[in-house]
C-alpha positions in Angstrom: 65.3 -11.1 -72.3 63.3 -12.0 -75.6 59.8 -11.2 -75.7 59.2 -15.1 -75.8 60.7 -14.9 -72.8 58.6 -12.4 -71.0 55.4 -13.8 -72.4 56.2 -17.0 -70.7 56.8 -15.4 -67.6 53.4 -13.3 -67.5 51.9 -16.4 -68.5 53.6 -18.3 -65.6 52.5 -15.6 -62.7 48.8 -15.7 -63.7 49.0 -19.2 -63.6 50.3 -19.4 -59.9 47.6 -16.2 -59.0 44.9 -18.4 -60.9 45.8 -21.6 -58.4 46.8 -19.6 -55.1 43.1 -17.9 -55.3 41.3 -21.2 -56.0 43.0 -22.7 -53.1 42.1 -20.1 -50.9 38.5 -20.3 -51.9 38.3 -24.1 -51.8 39.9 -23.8 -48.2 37.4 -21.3 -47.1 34.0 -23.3 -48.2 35.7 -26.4 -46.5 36.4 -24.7 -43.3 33.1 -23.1 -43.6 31.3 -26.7 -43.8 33.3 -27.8 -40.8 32.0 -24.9 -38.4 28.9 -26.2 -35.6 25.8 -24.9 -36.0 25.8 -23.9 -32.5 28.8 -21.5 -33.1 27.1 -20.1 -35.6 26.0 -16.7 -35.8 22.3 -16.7 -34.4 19.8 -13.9 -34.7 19.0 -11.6 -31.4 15.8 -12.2 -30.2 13.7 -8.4 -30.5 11.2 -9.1 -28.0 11.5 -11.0 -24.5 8.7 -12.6 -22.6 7.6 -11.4 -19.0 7.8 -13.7 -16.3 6.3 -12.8 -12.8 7.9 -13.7 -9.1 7.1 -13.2 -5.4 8.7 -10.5 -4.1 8.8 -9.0 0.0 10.8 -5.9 -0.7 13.7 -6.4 1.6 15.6 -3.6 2.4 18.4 -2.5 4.9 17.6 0.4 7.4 19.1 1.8 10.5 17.2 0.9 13.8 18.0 3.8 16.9 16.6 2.2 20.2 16.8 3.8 23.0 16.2 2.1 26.4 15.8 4.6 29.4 17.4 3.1 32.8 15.4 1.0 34.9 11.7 2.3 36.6 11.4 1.1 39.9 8.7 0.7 42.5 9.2 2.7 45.5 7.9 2.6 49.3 7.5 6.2 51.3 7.3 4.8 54.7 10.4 2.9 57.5 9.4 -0.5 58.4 10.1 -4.2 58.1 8.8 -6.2 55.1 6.7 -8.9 56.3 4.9 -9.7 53.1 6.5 -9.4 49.8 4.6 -10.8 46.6 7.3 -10.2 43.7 8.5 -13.1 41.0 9.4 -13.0 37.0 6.8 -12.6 35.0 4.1 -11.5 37.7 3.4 -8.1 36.6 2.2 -5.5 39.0 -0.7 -3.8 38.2 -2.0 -0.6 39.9 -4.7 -1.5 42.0 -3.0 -4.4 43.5 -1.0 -5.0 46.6 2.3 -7.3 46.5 4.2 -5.8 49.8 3.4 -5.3 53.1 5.7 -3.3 55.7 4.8 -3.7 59.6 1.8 -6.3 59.1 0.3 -3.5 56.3 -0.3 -4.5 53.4 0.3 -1.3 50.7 -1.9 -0.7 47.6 0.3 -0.3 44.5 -1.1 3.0 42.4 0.0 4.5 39.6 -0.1 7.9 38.9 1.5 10.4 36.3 2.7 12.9 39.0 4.1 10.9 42.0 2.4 12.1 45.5 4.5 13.6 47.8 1.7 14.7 50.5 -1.4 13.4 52.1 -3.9 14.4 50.2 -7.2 15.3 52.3 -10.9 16.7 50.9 -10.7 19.7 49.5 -7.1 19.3 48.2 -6.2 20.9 44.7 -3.5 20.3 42.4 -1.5 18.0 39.9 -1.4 15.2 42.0 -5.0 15.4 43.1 -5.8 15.3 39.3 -3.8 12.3 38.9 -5.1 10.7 41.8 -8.8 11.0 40.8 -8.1 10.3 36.9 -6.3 7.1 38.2 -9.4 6.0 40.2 -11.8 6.7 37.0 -9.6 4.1 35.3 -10.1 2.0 37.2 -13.8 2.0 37.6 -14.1 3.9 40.3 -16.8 7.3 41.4 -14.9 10.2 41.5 -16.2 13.6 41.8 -16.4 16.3 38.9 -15.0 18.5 41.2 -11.7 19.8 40.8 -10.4 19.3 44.5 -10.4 16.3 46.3 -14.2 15.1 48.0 -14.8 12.7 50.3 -16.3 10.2 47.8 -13.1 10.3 46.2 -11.4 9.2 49.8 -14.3 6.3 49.8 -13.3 5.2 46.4 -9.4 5.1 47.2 -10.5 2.8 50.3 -13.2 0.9 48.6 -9.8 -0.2 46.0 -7.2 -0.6 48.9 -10.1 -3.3 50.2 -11.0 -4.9 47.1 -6.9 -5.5 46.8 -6.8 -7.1 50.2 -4.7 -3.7 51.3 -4.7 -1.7 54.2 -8.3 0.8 53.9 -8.1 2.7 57.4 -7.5 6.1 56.5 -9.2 8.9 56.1 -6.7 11.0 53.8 -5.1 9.6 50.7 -1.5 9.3 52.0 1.8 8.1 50.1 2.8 6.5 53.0 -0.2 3.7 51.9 0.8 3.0 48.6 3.6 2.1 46.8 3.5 4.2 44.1 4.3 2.5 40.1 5.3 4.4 37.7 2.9 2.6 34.9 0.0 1.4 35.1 0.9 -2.0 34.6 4.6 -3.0 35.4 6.6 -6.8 35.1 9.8 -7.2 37.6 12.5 -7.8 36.3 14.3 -7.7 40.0 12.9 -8.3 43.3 15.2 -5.9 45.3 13.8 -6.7 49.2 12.9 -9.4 51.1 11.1 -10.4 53.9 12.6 -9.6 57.0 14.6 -6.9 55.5 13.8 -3.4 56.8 12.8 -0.5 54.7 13.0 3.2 54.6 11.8 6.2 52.9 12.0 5.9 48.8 13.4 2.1 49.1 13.0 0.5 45.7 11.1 -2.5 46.3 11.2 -4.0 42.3 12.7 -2.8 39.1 11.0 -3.4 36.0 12.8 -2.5 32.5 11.8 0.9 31.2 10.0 0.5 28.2 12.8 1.1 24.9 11.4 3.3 22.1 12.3 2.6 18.3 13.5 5.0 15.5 13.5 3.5 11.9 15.2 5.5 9.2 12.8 6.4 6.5 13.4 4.6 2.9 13.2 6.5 0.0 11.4 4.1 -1.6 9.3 1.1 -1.0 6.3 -1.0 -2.1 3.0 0.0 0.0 1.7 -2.4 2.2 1.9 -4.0 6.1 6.0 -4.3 6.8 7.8 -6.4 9.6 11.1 -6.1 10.8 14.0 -8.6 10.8 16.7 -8.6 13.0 18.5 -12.1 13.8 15.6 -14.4 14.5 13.2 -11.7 15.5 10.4 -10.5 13.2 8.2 -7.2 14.8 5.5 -5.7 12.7 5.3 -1.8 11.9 3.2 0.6 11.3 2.9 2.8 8.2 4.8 5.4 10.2 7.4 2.6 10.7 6.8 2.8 14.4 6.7 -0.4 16.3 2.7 -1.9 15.8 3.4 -2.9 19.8 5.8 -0.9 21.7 6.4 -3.9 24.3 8.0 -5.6 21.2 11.1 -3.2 21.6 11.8 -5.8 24.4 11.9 -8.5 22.0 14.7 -6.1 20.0 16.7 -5.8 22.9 17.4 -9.3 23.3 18.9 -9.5 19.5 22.8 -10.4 19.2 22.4 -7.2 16.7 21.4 -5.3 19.6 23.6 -7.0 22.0 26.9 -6.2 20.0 25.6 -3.0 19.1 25.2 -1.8 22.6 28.7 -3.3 23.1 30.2 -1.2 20.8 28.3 2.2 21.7 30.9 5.0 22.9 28.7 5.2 26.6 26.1 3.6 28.5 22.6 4.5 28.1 23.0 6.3 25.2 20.6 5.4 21.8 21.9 2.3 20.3 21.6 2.2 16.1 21.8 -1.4 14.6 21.0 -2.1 10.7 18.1 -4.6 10.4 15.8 -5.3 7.4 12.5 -4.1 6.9 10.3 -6.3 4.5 6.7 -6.9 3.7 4.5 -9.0 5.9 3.1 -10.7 2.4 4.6 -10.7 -1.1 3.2 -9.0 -4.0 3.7 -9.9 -7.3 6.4 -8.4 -9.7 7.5 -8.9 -13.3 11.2 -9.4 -14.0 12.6 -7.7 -17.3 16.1 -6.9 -18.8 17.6 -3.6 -17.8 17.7 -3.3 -22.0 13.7 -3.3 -22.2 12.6 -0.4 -19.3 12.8 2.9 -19.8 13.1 4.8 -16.5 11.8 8.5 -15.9 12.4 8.7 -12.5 13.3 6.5 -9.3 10.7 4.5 -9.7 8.7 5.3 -12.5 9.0 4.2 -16.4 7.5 2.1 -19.2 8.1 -0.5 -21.3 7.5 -0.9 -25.3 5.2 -4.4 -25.1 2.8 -6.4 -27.3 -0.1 -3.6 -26.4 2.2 -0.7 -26.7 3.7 1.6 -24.3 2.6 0.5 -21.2 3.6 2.6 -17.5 5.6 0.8 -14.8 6.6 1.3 -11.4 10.2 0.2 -10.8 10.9 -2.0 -7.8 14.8 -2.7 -7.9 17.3 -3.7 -10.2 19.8 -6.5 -9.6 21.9 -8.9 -10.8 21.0 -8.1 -14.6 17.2 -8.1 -14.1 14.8 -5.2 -13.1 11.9 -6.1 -11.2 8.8 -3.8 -11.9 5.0 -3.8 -11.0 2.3 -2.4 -13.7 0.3 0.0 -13.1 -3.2 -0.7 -11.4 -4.7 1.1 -14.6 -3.6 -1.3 -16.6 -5.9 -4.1 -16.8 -4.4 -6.8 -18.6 -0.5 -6.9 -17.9 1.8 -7.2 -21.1 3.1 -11.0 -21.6 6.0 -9.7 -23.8 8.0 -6.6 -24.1 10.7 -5.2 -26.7 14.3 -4.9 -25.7 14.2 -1.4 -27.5 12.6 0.5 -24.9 9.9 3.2 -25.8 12.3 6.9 -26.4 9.3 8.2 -23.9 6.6 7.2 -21.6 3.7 9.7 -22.4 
């Protein structure tokens, strides 16, 4: 080929580069100018502002009850019953007389050692102690002695009288009394009736033994007054997570948690374990930040970088993309904005 030739062809090739590259830039400012602002890169934001919510701290725990068998309430004489006092709901009380057996009316009496002898003045022992700390309950004069005097014998009648029971005896005798084994007692079966004849240690009524509550301790929660859930059923605690009102256990036992739970328990009688939720009574107040802007130290304790610095906070929970904390009683006016670079320390 001639150098003409060649020329012409060099010339030819930059001509074609020349017009493919104008193209190309003509095609990119045109399809530049068609994209949406809204797909357009945008700027992420540095800092992100605070915003508070109401928050009760729920949190699952395990709930052991145990409910001991039945108590009952016992005669220790043979007879027929010819009065019997004994409905849902009517709770016996020591001090009180609901039976009688051969035209007698018996006092019901409580005491923390059962008697199992007639107990006459100067009588010593358990029982006698029980006896006279029983009467002192109750308002009556007892001696300071430690056996058994005669004004503790008037005292025992002076009761049996008030009660409209039986007072004619001269030694404090089981066969008297029906002995309870609290000092207050609701039936929950009346097992005589009138008519029916009774013998030695016949259970007269059964109440429900009072159930005790276990709650598994949390590793963390917010202070303050809790309740706990379970189904329907709201009980209030103590800071010791105990039950505020033992006779609320009741109130647990009649939970379709409990119910199934008990159901599913390898023997009867032994401790049942449910899961309920343990909250606070009232809310308190939290701020909710991005994961991104708290830096955590512990559990539960952290900071954030905000508008007055590093400022210390005590983590509540993290969920769903947000962390939920609560700042620090020292601090006296919380932050209103924080930085979603969090501080590389806390102190």
């Amino acid at each position: 080929m001639s150098r003409a030739g060649r020329d012409r062809l060099v010339t030819v090739a930059v001509t074609l580069i020349i017009s493919v590259t104008a193209t190309v830039l003509v095609g990119a400012l045109m399809l530049s100018a068609q994209i949406p602002p809204s797909l357009a890169a945008s700027k992420q934001p540095e800092r992100v502002k605070i915003t508070t919510q109401e928050y009760f701290d729920p949190q699952q725990v395990d709930v052991t009850v145990e409910a001991p068998p039945d108590l009952s309430a016992r005669v220790a004489r043979d007879g027929i019953v010819t009065a019997f006092g004994c409905s849902a709901g009517e709770v016996w009380k020591s001090g009180t007389s609901h039976i009688s057996v051969d035209g007698s009316p018996l006092l019901a009496f409580h005491t923390s050692t059962p008697l199992w002898r007639d107990l006459e003045p100067g009588a010593r022992g358990a029982d006698v102690d029980a006896v006279k700390a029983e009467l002192a309950r109750l308002g009556q004069r007892v001696s300071s002695a430690s056996a058994l005097r005669r004004v503790d014998v008037s005292s025992m009648r002076a009761l049996a009288q008030k009660a409209g029971a039986d007072s004619s005896f001269d030694v404090i005798s089981p066969t008297d009394l029906v002995w309870i084994p609290a000092a207050e007692i609701a039936p929950k079966s009346c097992d005589v009736t009138v008519g029916q004849r009774v013998s030695v240690d016949t259970a007269v009524m059964s109440s429900a033994s009072p159930a005790t509550v276990s709650i598994t301790p949390l590793q963390k929660m917010l202070h303050g007054s809790r309740v706990l859930k379970a189904d329907q059923v709201e009980l209030p605690v103590t800071d010791k997570l105990t039950l505020a009102d033992p006779k609320d256990a009741s109130d647990l036992l009649s939970t379709a948690s409990y119910r199934a739970a008990a159901q599913s328990a390898s023997a009867p009688g032994i401790p049942v374990t449910l899961t309920a939720v343990l909250a606070l009574a009232e809310p308190v107040t939290v701020s909710v930040l991005p994961p991104a802007a708290v830096r955590a130290e512990s559990l539960t304790a952290g900071c954030i970088a905000s508008d007055q610095g590093v400022v210390p906070v005590t983590i509540v929970a993290s969920d769903l993309g947000r962390t939920l904390v609560v700042f620090d009683p020292s601090t006296r006016t919380p932050a209103s904005t924080a930085s979603l670079t969090p501080p590389r320390r806390c102190s």
